[in-house]
C-alpha positions as CSV (number, residue, x, y, z in Angstrom):
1,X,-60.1,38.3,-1.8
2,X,-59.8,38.8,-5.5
3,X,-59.5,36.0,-7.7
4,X,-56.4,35.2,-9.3
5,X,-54.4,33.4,-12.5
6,X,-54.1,29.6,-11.2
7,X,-52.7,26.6,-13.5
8,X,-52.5,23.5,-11.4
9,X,-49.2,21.6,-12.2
10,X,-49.5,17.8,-13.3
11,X,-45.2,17.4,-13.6
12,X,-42.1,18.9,-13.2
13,X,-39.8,19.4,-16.0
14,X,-35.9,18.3,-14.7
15,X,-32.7,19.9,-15.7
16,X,-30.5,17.5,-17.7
17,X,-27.1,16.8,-16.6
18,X,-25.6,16.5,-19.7
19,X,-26.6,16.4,-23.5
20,X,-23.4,14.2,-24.5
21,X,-24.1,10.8,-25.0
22,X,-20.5,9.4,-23.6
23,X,-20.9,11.5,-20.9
24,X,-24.7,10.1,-20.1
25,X,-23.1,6.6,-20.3
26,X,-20.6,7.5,-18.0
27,X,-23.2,9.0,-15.2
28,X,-25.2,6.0,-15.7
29,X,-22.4,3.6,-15.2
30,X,-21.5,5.5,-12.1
31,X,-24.6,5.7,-10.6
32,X,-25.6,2.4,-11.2
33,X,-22.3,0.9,-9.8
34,X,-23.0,3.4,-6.5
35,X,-26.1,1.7,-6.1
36,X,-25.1,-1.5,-6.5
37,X,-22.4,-1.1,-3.8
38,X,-24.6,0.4,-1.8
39,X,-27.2,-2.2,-1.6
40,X,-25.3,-5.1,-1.7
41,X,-22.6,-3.7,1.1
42,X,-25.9,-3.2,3.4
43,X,-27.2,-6.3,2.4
44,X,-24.3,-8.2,3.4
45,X,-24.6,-6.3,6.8
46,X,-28.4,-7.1,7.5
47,X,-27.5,-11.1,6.0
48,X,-24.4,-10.8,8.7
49,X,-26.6,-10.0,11.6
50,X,-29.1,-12.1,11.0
51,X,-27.2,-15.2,10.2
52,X,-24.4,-15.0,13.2
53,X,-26.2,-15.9,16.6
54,X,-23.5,-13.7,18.2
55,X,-24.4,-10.3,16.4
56,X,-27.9,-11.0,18.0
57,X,-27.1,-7.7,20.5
58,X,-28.8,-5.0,20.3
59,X,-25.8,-2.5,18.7
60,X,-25.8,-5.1,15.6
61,X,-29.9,-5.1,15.7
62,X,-29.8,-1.5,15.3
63,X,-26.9,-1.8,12.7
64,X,-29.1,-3.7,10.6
65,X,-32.1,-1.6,10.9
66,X,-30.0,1.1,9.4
67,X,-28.3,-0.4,6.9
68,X,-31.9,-1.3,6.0
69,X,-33.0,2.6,6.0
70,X,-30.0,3.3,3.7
71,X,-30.9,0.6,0.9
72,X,-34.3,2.0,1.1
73,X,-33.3,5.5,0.3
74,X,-30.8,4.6,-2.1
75,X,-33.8,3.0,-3.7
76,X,-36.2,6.1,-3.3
77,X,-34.1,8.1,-5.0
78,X,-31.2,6.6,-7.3
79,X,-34.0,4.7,-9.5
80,X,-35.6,7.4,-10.9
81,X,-32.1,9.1,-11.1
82,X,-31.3,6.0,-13.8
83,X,-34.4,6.4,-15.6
84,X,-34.1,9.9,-16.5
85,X,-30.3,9.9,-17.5
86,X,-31.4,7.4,-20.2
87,X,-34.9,8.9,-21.0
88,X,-35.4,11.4,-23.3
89,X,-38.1,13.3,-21.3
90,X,-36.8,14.2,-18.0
91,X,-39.9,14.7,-15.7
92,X,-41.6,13.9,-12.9
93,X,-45.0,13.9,-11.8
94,X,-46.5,15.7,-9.3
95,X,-47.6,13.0,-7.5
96,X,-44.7,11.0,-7.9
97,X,-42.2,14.1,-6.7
98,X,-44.6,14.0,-3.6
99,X,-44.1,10.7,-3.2
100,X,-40.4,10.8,-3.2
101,X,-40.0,13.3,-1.3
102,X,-42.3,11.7,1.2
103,X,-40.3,8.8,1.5
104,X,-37.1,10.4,1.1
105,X,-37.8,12.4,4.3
106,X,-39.4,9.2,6.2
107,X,-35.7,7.2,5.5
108,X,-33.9,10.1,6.1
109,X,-35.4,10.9,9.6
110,X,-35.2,7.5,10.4
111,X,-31.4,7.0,9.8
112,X,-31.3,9.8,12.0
113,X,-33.5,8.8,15.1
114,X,-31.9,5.4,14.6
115,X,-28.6,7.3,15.3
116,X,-29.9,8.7,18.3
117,X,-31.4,5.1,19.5
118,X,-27.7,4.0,18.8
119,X,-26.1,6.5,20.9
120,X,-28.5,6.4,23.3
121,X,-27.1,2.6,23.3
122,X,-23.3,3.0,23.3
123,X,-24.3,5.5,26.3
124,X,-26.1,2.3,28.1
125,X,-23.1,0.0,27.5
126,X,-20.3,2.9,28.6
127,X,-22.1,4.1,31.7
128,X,-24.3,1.3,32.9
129,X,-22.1,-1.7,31.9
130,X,-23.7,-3.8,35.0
131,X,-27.3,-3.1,33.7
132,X,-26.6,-2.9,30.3
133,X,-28.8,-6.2,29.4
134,X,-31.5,-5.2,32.1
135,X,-31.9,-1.5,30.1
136,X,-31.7,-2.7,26.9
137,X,-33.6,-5.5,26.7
138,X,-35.0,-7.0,23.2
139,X,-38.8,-5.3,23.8
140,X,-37.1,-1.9,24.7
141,X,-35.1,-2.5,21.0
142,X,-38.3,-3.0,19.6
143,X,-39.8,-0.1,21.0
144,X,-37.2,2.2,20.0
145,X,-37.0,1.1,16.3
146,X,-40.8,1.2,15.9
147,X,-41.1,4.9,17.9
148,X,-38.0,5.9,15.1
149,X,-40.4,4.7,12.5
150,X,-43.8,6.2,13.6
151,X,-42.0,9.6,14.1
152,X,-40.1,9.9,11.3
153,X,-43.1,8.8,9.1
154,X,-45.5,11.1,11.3
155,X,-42.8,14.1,9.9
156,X,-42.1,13.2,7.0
157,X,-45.9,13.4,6.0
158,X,-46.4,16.6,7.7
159,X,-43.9,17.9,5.6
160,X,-45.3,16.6,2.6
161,X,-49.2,17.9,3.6
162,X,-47.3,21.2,3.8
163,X,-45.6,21.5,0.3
164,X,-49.3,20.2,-1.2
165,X,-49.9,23.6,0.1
166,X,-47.9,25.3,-2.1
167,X,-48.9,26.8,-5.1
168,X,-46.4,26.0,-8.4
């Protein structure tokens, strides 16, 4: 194999969304009022179930686990989104894009399995009314939140191992 021109890369330079002033105020006022709804909205949700005795079922348990997800990728990603609207130099580290995208993915696939653990509910409650409490018991919530977690983490660093891979 003959050896080649290689530069490692320690960030990543980020296109700017706008050079006007007014118009940076206005993305960062927008932004920042996006993620503000967003977290407190889910907030209120996960505060909801937890509070109310009667939301303790396990559609409202998984409800709250994903409006938990979705402040937790708002937060991955909206942040740094802030930062470099009012920064002058728009970069990211290398590390630090891993990182995000890292977690990005890990939220990401777990709103999704959490989707599947919540249809896989409704389909318990539809077709098995009668055994509905029997199949979906608290541990077998449990089980399914933590197995959305582990595989979406277990993916999300796989992909992550592969784009270290990659030469920039």
């Amino acid at each position: 194999m003959e050896p080649r021109n290689h530069t490692d890369v320690s960030e990543f330079h980020l296109m700017r969304l706008t050079e006007d002033p007014e118009l940076k105020t206005i993305f960062f006022n927008l932004f920042l009022s996006m993620y503000l709804v967003t977290v407190l909205g889910n907030l209120l949700i996960v505060l909801a179930v937890i509070s109310d005795s009667h939301l303790h079922t396990p559609m409202y348990y998984f409800l709250s686990h994903l409006s938990f997800t979705d402040i937790c990728l708002s937060t991955t990603m909206i942040p740094k989104i802030l930062v470099n609207i009012q920064a002058q130099s728009q970069s990211i580290t290398f590390t630090g894009c891993i990182t995000q995208i890292c977690f990005a993915l890990t939220f990401v696939l777990w709103e999704n399995f959490l989707l599947l653990v919540m249809a896989y509910d409704r389909y318990v409650a539809v077709c098995h009314p009668l055994r509905y409490t029997v199949i979906m018991n608290p541990h077998l919530c449990v089980q399914l939140i933590l197995l959305s977690l582990f595989t979406s983490t277990a993916d999300a660093l796989l992909h992550g191992l592969m784009v270290l891979r990659l030469s920039f």
